[in-house]
Rosetta silent file (secondary structure, phi, psi, omega in degrees, C-alpha in Angstrom):
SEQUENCE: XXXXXXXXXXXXXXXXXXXXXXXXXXXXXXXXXXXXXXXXXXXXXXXXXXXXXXXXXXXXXXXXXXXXXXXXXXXXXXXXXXXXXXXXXXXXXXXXXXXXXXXXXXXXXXXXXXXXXXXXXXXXXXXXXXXXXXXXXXXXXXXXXXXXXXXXXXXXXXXXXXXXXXXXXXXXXXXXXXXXXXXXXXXXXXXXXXXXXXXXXXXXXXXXXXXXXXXXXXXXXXXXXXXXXXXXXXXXXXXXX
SCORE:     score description
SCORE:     0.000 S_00000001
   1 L     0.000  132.875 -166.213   15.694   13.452    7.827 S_00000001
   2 L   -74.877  111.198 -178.456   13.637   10.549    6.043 S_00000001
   3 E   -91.101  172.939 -174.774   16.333    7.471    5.217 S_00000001
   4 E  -121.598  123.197  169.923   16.241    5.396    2.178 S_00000001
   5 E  -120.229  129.586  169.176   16.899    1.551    2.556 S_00000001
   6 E  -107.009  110.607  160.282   16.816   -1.036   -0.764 S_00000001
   7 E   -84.169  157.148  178.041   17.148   -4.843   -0.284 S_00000001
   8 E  -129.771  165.060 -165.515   17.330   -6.801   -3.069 S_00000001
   9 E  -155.325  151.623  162.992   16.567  -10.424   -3.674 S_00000001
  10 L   -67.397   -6.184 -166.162   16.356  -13.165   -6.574 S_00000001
  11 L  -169.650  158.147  174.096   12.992  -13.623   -6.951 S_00000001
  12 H   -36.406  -74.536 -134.769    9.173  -12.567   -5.969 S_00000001
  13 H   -72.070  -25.252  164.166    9.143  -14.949   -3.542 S_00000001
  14 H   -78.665  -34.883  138.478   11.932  -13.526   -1.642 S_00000001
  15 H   -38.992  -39.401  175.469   10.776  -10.429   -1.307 S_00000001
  16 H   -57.650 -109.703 -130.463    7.104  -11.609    0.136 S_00000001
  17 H   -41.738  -66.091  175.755    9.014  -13.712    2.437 S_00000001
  18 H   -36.384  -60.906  172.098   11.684  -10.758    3.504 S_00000001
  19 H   -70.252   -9.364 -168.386    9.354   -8.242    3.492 S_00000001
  20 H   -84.566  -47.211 -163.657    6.723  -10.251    5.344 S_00000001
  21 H   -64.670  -20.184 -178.519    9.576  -10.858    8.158 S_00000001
  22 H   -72.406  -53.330 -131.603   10.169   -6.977    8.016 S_00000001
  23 H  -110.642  -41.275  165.356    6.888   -6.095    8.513 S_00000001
  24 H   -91.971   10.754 -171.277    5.863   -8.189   11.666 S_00000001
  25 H  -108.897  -48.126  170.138    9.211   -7.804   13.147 S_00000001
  26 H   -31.635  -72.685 -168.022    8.243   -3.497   12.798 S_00000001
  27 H   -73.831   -7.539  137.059    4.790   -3.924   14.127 S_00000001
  28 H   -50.825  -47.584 -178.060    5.919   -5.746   17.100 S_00000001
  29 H   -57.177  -62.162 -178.606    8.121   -2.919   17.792 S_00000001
  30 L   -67.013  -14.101 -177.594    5.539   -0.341   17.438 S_00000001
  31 L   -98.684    6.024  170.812    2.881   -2.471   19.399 S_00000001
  32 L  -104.131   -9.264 -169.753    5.515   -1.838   22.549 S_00000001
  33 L  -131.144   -6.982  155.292    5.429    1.843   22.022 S_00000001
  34 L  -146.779  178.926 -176.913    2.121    2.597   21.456 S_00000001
  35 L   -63.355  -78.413  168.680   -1.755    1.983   22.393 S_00000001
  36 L  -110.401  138.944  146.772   -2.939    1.496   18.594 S_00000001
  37 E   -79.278  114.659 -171.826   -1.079    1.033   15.162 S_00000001
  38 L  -103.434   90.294 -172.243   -2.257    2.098   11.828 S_00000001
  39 L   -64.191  137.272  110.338   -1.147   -0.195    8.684 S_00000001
  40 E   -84.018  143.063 -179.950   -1.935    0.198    5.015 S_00000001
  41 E   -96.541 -176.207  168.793   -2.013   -2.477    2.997 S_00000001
  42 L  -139.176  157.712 -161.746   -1.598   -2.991   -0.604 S_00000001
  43 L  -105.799 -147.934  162.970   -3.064   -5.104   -3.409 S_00000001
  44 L    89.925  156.463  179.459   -1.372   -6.797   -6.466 S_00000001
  45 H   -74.580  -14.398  170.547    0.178   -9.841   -6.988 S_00000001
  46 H   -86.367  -28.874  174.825    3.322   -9.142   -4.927 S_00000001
  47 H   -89.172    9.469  171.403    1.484   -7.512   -2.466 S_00000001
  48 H  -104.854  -60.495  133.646   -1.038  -10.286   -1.370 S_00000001
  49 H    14.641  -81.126  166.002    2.166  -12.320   -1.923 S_00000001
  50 H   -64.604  -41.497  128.001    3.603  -10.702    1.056 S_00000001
  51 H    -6.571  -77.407 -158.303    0.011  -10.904    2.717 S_00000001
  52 H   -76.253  -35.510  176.745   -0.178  -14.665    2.436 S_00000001
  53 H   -71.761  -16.762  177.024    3.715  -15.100    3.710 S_00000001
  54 H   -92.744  -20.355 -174.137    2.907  -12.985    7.191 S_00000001
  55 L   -80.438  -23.572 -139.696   -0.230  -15.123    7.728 S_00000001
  56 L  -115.956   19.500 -159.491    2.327  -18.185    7.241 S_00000001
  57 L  -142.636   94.023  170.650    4.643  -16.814   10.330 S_00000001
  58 H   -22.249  -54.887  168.853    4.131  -18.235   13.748 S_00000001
  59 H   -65.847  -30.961 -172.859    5.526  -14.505   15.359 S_00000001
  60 H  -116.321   29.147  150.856    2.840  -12.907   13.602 S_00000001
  61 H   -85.300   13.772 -163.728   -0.112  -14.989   15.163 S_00000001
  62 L  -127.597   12.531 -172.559    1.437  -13.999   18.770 S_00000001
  63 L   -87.957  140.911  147.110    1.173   -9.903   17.467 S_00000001
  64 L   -61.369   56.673  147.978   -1.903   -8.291   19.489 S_00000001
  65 H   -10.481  -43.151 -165.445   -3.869   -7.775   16.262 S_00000001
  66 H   -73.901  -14.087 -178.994   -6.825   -6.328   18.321 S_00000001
  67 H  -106.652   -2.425 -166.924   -4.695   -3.159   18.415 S_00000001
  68 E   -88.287   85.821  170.594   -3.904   -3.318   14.928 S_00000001
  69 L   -62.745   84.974 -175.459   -5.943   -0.393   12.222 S_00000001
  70 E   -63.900  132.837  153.065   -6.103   -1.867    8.911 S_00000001
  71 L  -129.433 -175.593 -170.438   -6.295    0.521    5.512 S_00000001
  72 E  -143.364  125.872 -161.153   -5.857    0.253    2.383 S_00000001
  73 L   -86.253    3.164  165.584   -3.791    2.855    0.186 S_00000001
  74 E  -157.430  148.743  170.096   -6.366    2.288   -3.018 S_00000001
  75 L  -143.083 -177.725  179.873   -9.239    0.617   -3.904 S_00000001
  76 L   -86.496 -175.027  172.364  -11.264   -0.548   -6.566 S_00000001
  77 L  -128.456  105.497 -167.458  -14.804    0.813   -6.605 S_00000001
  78 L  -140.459 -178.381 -178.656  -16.738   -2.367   -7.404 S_00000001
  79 L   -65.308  134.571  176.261  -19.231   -4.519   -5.666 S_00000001
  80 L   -23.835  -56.501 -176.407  -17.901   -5.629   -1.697 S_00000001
  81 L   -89.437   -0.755  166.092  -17.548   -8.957   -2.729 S_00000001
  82 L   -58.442  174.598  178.289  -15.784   -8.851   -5.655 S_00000001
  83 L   -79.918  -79.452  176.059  -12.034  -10.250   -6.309 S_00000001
  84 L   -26.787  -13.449  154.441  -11.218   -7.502   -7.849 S_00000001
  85 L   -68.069  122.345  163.260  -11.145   -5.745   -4.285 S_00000001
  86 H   -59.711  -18.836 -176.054   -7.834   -5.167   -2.778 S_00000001
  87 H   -95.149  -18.045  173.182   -9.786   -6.227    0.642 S_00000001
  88 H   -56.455  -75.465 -158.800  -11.323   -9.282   -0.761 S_00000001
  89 H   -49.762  -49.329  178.578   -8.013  -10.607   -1.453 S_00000001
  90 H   -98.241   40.825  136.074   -6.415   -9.706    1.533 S_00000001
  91 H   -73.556  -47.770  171.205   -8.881  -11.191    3.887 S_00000001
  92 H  -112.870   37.622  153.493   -7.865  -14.302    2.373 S_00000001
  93 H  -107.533  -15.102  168.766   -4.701  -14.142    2.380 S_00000001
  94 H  -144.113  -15.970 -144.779   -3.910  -12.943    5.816 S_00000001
  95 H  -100.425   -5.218  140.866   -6.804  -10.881    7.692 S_00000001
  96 L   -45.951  -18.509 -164.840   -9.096  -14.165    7.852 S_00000001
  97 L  -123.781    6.621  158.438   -6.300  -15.937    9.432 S_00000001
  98 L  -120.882  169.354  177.687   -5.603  -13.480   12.617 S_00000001
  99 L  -108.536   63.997  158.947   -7.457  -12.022   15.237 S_00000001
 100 L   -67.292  108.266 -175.672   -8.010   -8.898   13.814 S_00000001
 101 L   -43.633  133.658 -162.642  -10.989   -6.653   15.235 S_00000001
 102 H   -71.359  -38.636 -176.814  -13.717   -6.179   12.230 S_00000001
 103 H   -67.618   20.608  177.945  -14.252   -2.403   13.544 S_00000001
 104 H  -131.478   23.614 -166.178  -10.547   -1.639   12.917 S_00000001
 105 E  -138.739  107.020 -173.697  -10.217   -2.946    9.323 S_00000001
 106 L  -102.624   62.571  171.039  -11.503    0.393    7.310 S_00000001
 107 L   -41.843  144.639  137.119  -12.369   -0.466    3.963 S_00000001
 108 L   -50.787  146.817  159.456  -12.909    2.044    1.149 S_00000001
 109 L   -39.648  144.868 -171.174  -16.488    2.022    0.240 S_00000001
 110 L  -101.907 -154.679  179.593  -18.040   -0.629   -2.461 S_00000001
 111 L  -112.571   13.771 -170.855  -20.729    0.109   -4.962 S_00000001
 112 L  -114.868   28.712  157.851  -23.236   -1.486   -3.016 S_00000001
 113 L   -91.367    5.554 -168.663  -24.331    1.416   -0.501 S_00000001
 114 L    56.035   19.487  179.204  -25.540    2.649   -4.006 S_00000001
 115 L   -89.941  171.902 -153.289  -23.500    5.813   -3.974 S_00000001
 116 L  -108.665  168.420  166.315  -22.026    7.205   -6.913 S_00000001
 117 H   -30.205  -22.895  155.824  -18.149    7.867   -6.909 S_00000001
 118 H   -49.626  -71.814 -172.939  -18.218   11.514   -5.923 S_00000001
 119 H   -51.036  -48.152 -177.838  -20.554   10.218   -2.804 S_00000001
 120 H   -37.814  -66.718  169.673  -18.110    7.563   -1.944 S_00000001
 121 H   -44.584  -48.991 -157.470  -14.839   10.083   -1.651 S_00000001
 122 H   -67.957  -51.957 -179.364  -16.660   12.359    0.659 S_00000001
 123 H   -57.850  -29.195  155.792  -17.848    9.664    2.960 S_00000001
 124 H   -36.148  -64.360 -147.741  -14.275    8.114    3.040 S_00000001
 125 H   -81.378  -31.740 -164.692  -12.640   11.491    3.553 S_00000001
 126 H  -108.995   30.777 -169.056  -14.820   12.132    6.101 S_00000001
 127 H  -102.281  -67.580  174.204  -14.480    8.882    7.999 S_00000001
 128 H   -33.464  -38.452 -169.548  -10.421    9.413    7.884 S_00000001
 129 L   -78.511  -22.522 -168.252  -11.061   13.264    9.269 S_00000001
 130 L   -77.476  -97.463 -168.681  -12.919   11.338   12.211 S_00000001
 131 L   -30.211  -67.954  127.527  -10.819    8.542   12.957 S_00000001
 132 L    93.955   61.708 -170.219   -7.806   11.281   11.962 S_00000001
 133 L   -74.529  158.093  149.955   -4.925    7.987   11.932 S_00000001
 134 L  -101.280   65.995 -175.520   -1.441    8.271   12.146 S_00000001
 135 L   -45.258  144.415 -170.239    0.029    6.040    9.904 S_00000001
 136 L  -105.723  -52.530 -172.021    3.109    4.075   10.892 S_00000001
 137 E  -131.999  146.116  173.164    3.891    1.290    7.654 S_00000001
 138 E  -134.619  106.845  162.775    2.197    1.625    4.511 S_00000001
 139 E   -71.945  158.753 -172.169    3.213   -1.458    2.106 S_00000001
 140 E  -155.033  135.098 -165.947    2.993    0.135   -1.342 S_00000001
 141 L  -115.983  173.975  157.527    3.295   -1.768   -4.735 S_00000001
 142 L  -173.626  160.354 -151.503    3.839   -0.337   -8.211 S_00000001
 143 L   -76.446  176.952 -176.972    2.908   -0.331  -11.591 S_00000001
 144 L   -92.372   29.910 -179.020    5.092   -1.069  -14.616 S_00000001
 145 L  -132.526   -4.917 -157.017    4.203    2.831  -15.352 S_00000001
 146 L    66.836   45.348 -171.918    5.063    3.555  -12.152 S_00000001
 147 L  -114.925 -173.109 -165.723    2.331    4.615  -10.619 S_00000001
 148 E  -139.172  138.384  155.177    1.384    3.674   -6.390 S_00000001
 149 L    82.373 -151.932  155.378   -2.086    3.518   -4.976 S_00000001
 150 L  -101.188   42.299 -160.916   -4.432    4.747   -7.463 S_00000001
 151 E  -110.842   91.090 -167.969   -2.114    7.738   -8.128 S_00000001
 152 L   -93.140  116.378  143.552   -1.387    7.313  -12.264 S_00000001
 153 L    30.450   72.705 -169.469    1.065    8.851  -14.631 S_00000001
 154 L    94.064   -5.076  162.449   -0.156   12.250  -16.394 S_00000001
 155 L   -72.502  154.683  137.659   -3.064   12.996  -13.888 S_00000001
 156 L   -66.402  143.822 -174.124   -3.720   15.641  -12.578 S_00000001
 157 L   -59.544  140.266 -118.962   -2.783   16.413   -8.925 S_00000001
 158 L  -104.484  145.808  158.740   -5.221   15.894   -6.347 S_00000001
 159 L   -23.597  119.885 -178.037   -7.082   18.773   -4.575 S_00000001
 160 L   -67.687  126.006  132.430   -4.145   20.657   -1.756 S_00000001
 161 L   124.663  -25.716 -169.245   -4.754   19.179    1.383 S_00000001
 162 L   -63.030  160.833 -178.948   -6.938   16.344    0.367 S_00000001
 163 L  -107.864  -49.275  178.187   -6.283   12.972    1.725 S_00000001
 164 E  -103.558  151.033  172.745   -8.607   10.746   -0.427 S_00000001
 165 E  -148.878  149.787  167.479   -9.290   11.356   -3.715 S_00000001
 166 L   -90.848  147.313  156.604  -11.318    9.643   -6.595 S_00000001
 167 L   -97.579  153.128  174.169  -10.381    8.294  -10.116 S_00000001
 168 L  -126.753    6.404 -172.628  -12.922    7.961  -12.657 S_00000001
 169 L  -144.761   49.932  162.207  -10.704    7.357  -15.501 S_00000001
 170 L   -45.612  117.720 -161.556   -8.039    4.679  -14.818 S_00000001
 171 L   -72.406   -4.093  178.293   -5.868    3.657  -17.426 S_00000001
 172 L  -103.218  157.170  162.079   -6.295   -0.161  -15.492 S_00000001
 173 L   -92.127  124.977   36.575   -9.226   -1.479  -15.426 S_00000001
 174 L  -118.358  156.895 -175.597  -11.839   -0.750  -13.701 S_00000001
 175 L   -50.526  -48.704  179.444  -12.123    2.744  -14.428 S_00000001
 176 L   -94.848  130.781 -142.269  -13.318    3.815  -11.000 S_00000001
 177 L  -152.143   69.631 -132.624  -11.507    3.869   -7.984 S_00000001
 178 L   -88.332  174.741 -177.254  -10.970    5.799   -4.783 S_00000001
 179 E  -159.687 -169.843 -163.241   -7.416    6.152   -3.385 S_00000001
 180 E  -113.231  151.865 -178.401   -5.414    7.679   -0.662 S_00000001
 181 L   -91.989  159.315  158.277   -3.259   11.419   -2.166 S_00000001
 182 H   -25.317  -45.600 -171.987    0.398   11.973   -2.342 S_00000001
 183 H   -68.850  -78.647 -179.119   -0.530   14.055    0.914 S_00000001
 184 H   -44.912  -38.985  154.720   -1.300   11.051    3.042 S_00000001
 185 H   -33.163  -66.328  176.714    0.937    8.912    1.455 S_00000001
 186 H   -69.151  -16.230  152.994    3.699   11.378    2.345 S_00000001
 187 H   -95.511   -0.953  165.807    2.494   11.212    5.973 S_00000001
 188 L   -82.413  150.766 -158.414    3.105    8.191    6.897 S_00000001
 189 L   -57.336  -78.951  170.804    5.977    7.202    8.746 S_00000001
 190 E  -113.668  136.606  163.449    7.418    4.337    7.090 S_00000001
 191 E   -87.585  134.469  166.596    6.829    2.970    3.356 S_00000001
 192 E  -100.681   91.744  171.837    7.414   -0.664    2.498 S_00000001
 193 E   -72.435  142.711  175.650    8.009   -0.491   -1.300 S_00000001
 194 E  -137.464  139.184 -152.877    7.440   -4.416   -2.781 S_00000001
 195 E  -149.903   93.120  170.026    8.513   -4.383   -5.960 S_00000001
 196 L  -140.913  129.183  177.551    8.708   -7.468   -8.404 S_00000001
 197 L   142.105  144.711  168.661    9.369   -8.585  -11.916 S_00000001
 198 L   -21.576  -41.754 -167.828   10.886   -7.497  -15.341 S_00000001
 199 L   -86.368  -10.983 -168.457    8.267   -5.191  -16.475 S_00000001
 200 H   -77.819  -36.499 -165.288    8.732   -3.134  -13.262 S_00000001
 201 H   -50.618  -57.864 -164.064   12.941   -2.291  -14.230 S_00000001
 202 H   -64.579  -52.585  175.943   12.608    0.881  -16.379 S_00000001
 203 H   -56.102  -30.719  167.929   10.067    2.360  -14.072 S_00000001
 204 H   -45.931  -45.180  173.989   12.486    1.256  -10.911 S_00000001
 205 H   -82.494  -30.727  163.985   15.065    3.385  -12.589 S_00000001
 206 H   -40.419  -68.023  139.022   13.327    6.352  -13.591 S_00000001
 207 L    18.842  -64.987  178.278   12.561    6.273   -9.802 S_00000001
 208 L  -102.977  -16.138  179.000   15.952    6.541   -8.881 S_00000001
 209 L  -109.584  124.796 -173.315   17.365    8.903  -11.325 S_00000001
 210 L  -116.252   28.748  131.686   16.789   12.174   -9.899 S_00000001
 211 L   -57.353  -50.425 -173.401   17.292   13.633  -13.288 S_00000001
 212 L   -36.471  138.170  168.956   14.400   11.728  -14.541 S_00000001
 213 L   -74.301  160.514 -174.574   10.643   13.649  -14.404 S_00000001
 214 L   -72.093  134.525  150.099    8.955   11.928  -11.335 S_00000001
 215 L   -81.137  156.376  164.556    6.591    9.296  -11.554 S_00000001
 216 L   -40.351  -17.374  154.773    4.065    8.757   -9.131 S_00000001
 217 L   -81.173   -0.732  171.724    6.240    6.453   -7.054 S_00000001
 218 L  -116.622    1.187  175.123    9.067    8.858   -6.546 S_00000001
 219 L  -101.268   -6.525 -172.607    6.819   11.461   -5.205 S_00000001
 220 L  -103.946  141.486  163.863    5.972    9.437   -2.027 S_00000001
 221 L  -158.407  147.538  165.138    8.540    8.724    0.897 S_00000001
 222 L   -79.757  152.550 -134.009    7.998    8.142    4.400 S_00000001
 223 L   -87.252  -59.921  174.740    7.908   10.759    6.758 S_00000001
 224 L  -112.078   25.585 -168.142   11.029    8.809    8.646 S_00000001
 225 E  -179.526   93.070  166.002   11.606    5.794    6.410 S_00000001
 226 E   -72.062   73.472 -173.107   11.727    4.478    2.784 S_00000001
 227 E   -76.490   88.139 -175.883   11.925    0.795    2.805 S_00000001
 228 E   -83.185  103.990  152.620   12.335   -1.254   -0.823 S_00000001
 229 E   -77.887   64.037  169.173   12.013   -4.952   -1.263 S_00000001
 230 E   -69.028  116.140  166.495   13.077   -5.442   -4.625 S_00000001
 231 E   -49.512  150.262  151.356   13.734   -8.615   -7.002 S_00000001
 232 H   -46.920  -60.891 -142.443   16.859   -8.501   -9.655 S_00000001
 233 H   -77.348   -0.886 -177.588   14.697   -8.559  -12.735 S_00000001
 234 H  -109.543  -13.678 -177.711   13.125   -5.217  -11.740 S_00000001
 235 H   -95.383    6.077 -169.750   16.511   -3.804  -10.337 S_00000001
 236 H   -82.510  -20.633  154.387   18.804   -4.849  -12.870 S_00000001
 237 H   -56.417  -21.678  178.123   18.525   -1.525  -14.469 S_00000001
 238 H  -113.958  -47.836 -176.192   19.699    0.370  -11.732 S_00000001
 239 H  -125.356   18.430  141.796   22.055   -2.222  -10.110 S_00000001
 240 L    86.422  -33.090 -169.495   22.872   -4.491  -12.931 S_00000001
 241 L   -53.931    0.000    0.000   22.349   -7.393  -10.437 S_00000001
């Protein structure tokens, strides 16, 4: 049975910091018990946040990186080098600063192999069916709508069975986007929810009230583990704190 643990903290920076200490102290663990380890990251300002604080932590230059599978659970679908890329940013906030192998860091596709959004998904999906990972930690952020990945609010649900799927109509900008499904999401072992800020509290509670209809962030768990790194101002709705 999949547990649920929430920490809470006063501020962004104590979650990045917490969860950063969480997160290399895990993948140590998991780099004793198996050959390779398969990560997803996340984007956002809390999640690069949490990025830049594991790059800033002496145990997690001494991690065997080279064994280390990088993903990403959404991305945008823009030019390589843009900012707006969840992998832009974290390359410089942590994957520039270890010695992570470049053939294990598994971008989504850009817009500059000239394929159109359609083309993009397939080659993704069918890079994933190769490679055919077994995620262990997935950090996962979320919107003040609640939504995770590129998984929004009021969409419809993704093709059964699929693992990636595209958006072409994001209510964020930019409209197009590929992402990882509910299904994949829901296979990975453990999720690191990072979660910070005011605008985040009503969606935090909705979340948690299992009256409530589900948002995209309450449809996701980890296969053995739910982890939450939460501020007060986005919890105070639920725990007042």
């Amino acid at each position: 049975m999949t547990s649920l643990v929430v920490n809470r903290f006063n501020d962004a920076e104590g979650v990045a910091e917490a969860a950063a200490e969480y997160f290399v102290t895990r993948l140590a663990e998991l780099l004793e018990q198996k050959p390779q380890v398969h990560v997803m990251l996340t984007g956002g300002t809390i999640g690069i946040a949490t990025l830049s604080a594991i790059s800033r932590r002496e145990d997690a230059h001494l991690l065997e990186w080279s064994r280390v599978h990088i993903w990403w659970g959404d991305e945008r679908f823009v030019a390589a080098d843009s900012d707006q890329r969840n992998a832009v940013q974290a390359r410089g906030a942590l994957l520039s600063k270890i010695a992570v192998v470049e053939s294990n860091i598994h971008e989504f596709p850009s817009t500059d192999a000239g394929l159109s959004l359609s083309e993009a998904e397939h080659l993704f999906s069918a890079e994933v069916l190769v490679e055919s990972p077994e995620f262990d930690l997935a950090f996962v952020g979320m919107g003040p709508d609640g939504h995770v990945c590129s998984l929004f609010p009021g969409k419809s649900a993704p093709a059964e069975g699929a693992l990636v799927m595209a958006e072409d109509d994001s209510p964020k900008p930019p409209q197009q986007r590929l992402s990882f499904t509910y299904a994949a999401m829901n296979s990975v072992a453990e999720l690191i929810f990072v979660v910070a800020g005011a605008d985040k509290a009503s969606a935090v509670k909705q979340v948690f009230d299992q009256t409530a209809e589900k948002l995209p962030a309450a449809k996701i768990r980890g296969k053995a583990k739910t982890t939450w790194f939460i501020d007060q101002t986005a919890a105070t709705e639920n725990w007042g704190c």
